[in-house]
N, C-alpha and C positions, 0 to 999 in steps of 0.2 A: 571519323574522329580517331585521333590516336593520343596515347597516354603521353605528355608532359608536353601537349602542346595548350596553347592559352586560348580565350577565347573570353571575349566580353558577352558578358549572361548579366540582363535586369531578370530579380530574385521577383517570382509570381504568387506564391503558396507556399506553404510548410508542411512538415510533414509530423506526425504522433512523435516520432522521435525528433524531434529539433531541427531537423534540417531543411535549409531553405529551399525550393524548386526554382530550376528556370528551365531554357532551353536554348541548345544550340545545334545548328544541323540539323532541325528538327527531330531531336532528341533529348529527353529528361534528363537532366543533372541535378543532382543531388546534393549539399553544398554544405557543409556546419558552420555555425557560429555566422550565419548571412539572417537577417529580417526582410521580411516583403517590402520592397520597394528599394534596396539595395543597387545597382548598379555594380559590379564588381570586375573585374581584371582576374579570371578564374581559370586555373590549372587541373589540366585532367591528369586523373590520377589510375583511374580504374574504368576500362570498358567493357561493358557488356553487351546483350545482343539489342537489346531497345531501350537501356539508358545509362549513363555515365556516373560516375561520382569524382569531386572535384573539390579543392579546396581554394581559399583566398589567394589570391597573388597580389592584393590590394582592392582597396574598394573605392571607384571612379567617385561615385556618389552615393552617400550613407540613405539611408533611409531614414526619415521620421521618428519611425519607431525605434532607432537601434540606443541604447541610451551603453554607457562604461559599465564593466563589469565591477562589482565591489569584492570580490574574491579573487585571493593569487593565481590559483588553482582551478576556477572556473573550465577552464580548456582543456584541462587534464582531465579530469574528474568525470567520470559519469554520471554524476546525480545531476545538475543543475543547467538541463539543456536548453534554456532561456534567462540565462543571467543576464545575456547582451540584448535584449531588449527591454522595452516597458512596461512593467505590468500588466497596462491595458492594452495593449498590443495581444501578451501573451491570454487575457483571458478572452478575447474576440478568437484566438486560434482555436482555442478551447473549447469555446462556445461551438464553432461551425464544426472542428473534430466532430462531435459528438452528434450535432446535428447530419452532418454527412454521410456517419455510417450507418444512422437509422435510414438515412435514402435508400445510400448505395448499395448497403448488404440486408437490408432490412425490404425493400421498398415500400416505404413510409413516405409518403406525401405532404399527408396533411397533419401533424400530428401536433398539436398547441403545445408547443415549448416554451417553458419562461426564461426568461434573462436567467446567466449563469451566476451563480453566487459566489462571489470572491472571499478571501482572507485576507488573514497578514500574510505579508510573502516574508519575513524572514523571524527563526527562534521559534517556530509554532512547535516543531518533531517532540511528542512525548517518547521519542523511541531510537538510540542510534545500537548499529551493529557494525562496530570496525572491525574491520579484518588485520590481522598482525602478518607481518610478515617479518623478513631480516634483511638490512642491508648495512653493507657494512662490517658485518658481524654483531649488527644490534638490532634488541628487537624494536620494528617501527608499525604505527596502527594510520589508518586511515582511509579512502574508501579506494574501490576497482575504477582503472580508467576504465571509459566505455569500452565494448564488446571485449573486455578480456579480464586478467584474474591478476591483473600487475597493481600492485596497490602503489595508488598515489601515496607518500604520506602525509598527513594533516590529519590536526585534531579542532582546529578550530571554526567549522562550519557554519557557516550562519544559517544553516535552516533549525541549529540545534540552540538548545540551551547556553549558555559557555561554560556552564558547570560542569556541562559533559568532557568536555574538553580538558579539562582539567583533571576530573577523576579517572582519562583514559591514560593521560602524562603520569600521574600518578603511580598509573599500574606497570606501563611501560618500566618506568624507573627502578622501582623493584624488582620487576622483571629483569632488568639488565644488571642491576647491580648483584642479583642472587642465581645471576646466567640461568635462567628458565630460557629453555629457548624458544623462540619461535618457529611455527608449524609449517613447513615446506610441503607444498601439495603436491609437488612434481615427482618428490621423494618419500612422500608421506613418513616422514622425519617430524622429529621436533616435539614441541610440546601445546603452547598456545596458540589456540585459532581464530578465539575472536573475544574480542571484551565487548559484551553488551550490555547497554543501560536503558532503564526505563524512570519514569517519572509521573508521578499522577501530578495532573497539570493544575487542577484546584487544590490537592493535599498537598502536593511540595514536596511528597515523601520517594526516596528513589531509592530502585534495586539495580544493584550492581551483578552480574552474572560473568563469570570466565568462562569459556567454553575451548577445555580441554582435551585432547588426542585420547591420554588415559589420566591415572590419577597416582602415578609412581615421586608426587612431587606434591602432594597432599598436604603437610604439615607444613611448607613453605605457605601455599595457598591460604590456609586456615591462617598463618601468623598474616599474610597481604588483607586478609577481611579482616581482622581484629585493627590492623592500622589502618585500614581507608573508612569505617567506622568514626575511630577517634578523629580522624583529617576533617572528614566532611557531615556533620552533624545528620546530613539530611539522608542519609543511606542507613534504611533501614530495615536493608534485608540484603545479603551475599549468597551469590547461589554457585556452586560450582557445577557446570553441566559437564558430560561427558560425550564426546563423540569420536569414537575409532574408525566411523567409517570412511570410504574413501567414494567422498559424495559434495554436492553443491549446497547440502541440505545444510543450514548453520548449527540446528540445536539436535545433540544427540535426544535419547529417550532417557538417563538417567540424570536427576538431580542432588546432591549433594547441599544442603544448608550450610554455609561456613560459619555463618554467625548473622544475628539478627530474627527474623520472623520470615516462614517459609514463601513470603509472596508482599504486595503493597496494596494501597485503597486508596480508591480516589472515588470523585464526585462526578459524571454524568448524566443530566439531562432530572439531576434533582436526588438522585439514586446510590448509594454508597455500593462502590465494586470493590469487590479482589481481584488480585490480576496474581498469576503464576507467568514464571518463564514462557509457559507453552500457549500461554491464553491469547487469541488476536481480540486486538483491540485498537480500535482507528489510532493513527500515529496525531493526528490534528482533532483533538478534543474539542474546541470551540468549534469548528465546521463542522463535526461527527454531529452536535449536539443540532445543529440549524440541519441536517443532513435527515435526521431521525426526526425532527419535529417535522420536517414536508412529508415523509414517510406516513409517520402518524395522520395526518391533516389530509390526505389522500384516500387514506383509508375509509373514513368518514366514517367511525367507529358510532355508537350508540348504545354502549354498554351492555350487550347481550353474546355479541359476536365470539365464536371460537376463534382465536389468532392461530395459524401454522407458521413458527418462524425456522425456516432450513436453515443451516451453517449457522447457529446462533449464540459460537463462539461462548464468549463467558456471559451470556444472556442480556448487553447490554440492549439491543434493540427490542427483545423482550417486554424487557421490564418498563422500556417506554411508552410501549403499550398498554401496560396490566393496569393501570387506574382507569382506561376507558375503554376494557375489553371486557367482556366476561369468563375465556379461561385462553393460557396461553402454553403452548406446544411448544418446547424447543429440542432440535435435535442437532447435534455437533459430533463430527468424529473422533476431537481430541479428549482424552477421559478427564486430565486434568482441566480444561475449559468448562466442559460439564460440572464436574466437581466444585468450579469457581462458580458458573451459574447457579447452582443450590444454593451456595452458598449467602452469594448476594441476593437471591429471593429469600432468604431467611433474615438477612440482616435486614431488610428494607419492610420485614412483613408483607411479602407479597406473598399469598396463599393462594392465590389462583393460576399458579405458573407452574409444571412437570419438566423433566429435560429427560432427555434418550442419549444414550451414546452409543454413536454408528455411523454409519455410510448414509448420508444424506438419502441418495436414491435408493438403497435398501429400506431404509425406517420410510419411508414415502412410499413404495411398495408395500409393505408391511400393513403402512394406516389403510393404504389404497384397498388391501385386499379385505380388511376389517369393515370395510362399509364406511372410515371416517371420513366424515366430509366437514372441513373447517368453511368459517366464513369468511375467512380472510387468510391469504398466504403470504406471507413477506420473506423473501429469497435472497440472501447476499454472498453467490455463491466465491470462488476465489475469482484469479485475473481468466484461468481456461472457463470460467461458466460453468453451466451445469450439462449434467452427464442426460442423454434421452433415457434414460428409467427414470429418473430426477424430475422431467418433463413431461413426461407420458405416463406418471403415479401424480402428481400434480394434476393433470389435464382428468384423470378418471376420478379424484377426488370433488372434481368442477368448485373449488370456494367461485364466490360472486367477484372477486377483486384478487389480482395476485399484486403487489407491488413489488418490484424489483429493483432491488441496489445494487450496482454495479461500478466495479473499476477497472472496467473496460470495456468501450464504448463499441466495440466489434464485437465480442462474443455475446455483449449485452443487446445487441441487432441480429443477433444470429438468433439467439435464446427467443429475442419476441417475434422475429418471423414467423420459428417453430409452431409459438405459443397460436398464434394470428394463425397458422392452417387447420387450427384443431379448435377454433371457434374464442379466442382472446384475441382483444385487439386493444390498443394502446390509445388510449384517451386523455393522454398529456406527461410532461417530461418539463425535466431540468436537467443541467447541469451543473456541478458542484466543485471548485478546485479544493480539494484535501491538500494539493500537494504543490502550495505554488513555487515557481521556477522550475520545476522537475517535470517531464513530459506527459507525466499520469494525470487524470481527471476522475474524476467518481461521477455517477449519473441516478437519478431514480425515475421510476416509470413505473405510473398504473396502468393496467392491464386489466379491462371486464368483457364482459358476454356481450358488449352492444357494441354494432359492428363501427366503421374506422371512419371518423369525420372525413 
């Protein structure tokens, strides 16, 4: 095969990231913006040593599934690697993603999986992070085409509120009109790097956050949060973050209040939270809450049980547990997250909940060398999984039941392999779209001492 010759490929399979499979010359192609069952007129673009990548030259015959994309910017954008298909298209991909990798990297059989659990597919994000950039000579926000650091710009998303949208034009505006400039990564110039927003999805209450180079433009900044206050009633809290460094990370380590209350609250799963700049917190609040209730419900709790929750963030899955636990363990490595967890166990009168802040697989060592042994583990570690000290201070701890939440259905098959050679084995799974149109899935999975149907 050679690069920019065509070749008619009917599309077989998809891939985690959006792209459609077929083959030609007996060999894998790779294909964006294609649905299984497609039929297409496909230009090679890229060869490699056992498969190609290619894109449309036209499509012979559509596929069932392929339905209009309702976004300009769809094709450009990195986020929304299934806008051109259906729904239910995209949550049967989802479904067997997930089912897949527990085969293929897990080798998982038999393992009773329930139907996947859908959302709304668009306005669900309690959470956007645009990145600013310049063109033109003005500053523009909006998100990275895929695999690179080129911002599209758009602020009108539909996986978001459109208030977001709004409060980002907003800032831009100001921005341009008071020449703040925008932050050049190539040059590490400039000044703003990203305007993020957050929203409690039952309170309505939202935080606006800048996140700044340095803070030589300070008193501008303070006078943008005194006016996007008065514009948008619902913002009630401005943060100024700072971050100098030269990194992918978005949120430096220092916060700045500009005006309002240092953080927001909202309502999950029954529970009044604080959330801070730093704090993770599911971006899709209605499916976190169905997400954490199968969690719960798994666990098969009877109100005696010690819960271990790792990575437990601002303690929201916690807490969902503590009316039918009898004491619960959180450990988190960001301080202010922890500091949020306290918090919200004290607003909610939960008194049978502690939190640690650390390194997951340190304080899990830590318990492990203490003799603690919980009855119950619940693990959501990030997208890499968790670390083998993480694993192996887990596995010496023995709880009866680990449950694991994951959003990432690879490392979350790597992680229960692990688990499955040190004597856990996985006695049932879902899958969960948190994140519909976008490639990511979330998954939970109990994990006990009885060996694998």
């Amino acid at each position: 095969m050679k690069k920019n010759e065509l070749y008619q490929i009917e599309i077989t399979g998809m891939t985690a990231e959006g792209n459609g499979v077929g083959r030609a010359e007996g060999m894998a192609v790779f294909i964006p913006h294609t649905a299984v069952g497609d039929v297409i007129s496909c230009k090679i673009v890229k060869v490699c040593k056992n498969y190609c990548y290619g894109i449309i030259d036209k499509i012979i015959t559509p596929s069932e599934s392929r339905s209009d994309s309702d976004c300009p910017v769809s094709e450009k954008c990195g986020g929304c690697t299934f806008r051109h298909i259906k729904y239910s298209a995209e949550l049967e991909i989802k479904d067997k993603l997930v089912r897949d990798a527990f085969f293929r990297i897990g080798g998982f059989e038999n393992i009773p999986f329930e139907n996947i659990c859908g959302g709304e597919e668009n306005f669900y994000r309690n959470k956007a992070q645009y990145p600013v950039s310049e063109i033109d000579g003005k500053a523009v926000c909006g998100f990275y085409s895929k695999r690179s650091h080129r911002v599209v710009p758009f602020t009108k998303c539909r996986l978001q509120p459109e208030i977001f949208g709004e409060i980002a034009e907003f800032c831009l505006e100001f921005a341009n009109n008071k020449k703040i400039p925008a932050y050049n990564e190539e040059f590490q110039s400039g000044m703003i790097r990203h305007i993020y927003i957050r929203r409690g999805f039952h309170s309505g209450e939202i935080m606006l956050c800048i996140v700044v180079k340095g803070k030589s433009r300070i008193n501008d900044l303070y006078t943008l949060a005194e006016n996007a206050i008065k514009r948008f009633p619902e913002i009630r809290s401005v943060i100024l973050n700072i971050n100098p460094a030269k990194t992918n990370v978005i949120l430096g380590e220092k916060n700045i209040t500009l005006a309002g209350e240092n953080g927001i609250t909202d309502i999950l799963c029954g529970k009044k939270i604080t959330l801070s700049p730093m704090s993770f917190y599911q971006v899709n609040t209605l499916q976190a809450e169905k997400l954490y209730s199968q969690a719960v419900s798994y666990a098969e709790l009877t109100g005696g049980e010690t819960v271990l929750d790792l990575y437990c963030g601002a303690g929201t899955i916690g807490l969902a547990f503590s009316e039918k636990a009898g004491k619960i363990i959180g450990c988190e490595i960001v301080p202010e997250a922890v500091e949020n967890a306290r918090e919200n166990a004290a607003a909610n009168g939960v008194k049978n909940a502690e939190f640690f802040c650390g390194d997951a697989g340190k304080i899990a060592k830590k318990f492990a060398d203490e003799g603690i042994s919980p009855d119950i583990a619940i693990i959501d570690p990030p997208r890499k999984g968790c670390d083998v000290l993480t694993l192996d201070s887990l596995i010496r701890m023995s709880p009866k039941k680990i449950v694991m939440i994951s959003c990432d259905p690879a490392t979350a098959a790597r992680d229960a392999k692990y688990l499955s050679e040190n004597g856990y084995f996985p006695q049932k799974a879902r899958a969960f779209d948190l994140f519909p149109r976008t490639g990511h899935v979330e998954c939970v999975v109990l994990m006990s001492r009885t060996s694998c149907i």
